[in-house]
C-alpha positions as CSV (number, residue, x, y, z in Angstrom):
1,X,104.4,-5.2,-212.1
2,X,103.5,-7.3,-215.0
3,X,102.0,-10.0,-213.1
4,X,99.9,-8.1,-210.6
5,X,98.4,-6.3,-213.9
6,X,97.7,-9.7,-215.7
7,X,96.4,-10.8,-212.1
8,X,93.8,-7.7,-211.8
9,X,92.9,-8.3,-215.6
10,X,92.0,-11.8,-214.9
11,X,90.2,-10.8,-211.8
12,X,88.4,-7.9,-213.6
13,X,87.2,-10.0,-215.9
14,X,85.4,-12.5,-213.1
15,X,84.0,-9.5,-211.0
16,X,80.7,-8.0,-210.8
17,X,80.7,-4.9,-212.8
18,X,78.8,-2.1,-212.0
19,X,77.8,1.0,-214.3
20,X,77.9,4.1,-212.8
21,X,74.1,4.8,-212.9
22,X,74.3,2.3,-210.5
23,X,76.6,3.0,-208.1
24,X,74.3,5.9,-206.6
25,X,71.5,3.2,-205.5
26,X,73.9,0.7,-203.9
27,X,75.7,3.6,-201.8
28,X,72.0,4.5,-200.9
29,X,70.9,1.1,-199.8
30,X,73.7,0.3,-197.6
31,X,73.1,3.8,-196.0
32,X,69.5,2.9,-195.7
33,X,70.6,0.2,-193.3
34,X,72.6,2.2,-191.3
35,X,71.1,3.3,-187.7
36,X,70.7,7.5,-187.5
37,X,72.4,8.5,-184.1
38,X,69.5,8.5,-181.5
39,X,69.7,10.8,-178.5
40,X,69.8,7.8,-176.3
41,X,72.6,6.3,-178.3
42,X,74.7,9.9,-177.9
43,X,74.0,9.5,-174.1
44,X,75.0,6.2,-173.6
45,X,78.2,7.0,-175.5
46,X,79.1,10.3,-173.9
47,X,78.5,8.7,-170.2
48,X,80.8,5.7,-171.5
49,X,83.1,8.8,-172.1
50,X,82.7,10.2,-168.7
51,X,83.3,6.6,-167.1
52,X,86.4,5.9,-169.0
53,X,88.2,9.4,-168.3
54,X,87.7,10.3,-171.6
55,X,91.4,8.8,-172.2
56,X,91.9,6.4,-174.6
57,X,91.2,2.8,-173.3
58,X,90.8,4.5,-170.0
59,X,94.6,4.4,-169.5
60,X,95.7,7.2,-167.9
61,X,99.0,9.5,-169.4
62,X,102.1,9.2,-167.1
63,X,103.3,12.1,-164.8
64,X,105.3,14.5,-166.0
65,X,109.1,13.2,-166.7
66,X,107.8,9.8,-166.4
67,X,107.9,7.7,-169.5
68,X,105.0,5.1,-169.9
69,X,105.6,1.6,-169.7
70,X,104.7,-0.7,-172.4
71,X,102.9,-4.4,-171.7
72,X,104.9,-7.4,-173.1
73,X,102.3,-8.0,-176.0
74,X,103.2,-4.5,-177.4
75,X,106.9,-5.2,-178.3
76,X,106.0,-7.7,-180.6
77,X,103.1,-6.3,-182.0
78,X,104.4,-4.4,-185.2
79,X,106.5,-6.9,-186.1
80,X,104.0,-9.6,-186.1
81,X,101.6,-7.1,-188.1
82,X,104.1,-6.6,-190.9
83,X,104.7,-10.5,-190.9
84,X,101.4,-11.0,-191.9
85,X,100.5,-8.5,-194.2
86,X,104.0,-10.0,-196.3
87,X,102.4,-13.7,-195.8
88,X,98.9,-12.4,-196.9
89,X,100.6,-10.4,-199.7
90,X,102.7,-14.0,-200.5
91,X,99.5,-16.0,-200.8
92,X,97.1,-13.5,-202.7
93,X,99.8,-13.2,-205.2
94,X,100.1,-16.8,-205.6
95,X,96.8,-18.0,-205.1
96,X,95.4,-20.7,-207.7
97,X,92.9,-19.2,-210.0
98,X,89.2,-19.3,-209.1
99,X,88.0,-17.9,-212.0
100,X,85.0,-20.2,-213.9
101,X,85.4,-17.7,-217.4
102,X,89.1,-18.4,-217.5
103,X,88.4,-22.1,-216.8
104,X,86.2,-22.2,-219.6
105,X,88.2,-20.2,-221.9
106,X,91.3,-22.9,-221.5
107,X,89.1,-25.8,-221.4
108,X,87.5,-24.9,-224.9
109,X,90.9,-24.1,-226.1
110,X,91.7,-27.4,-225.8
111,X,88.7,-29.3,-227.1
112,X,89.2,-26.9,-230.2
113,X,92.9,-27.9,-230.8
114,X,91.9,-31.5,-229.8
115,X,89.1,-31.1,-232.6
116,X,91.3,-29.5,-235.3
117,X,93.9,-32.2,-234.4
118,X,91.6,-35.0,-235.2
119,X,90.0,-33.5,-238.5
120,X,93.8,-33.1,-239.7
């Protein structure tokens, strides 16, 4: 726990703040370049609707007693999802820092002890 809130104090200290008076206009300009639902766009959907049996990707529920039967990629599939959300989890925690602030911050660190230890 330690590390991931030394890791997301280090992180907070690279990111692009925002106040809160601000947070209303950004919100508002990425709504701005969002499409409003035309009627043609609710037409073209609802006949894709119709085409597709309304069922979800078209597939079409067993009869009744009948258990469905699952395609070979769909055994695997959870497994392989929560493989890579632990090897995603694995490398952001152990990524190198990217930070140019904390960079800085050791690198003058040094020259200042390098500095004090020549003057002494």
């Amino acid at each position: 726990a330690t590390m991931l809130a030394s890791r997301s104090a280090r992180l907070g200290s690279c990111a692009r703040k925002l106040t809160r008076a601000q947070l209303p206009h950004v919100a508002r300009a990425r709504l701005a370049s969002v499409p409003a639902r035309t009627p043609e766009r609710t037409a073209e959907l609802e006949r894709l609707a119709e085409e597709h049996n309304g069922f979800l990707f078209g597939e079409v529920p067993p009869p009744e007693g009948q258990e469905r039967v699952k395609e070979d990629w769909e055994y695997y599939f959870p497994q392989m999802m929560a493989a890579g959300f632990v090897i995603w989890g694995f490398i952001y925690v152990n990524q190198p820092y990217s930070c140019v602030e904390d960079w800085a911050m050791e690198e003058a660190k040094r020259r200042i002890a390098l500095r004090e230890a020549e003057e002494a």
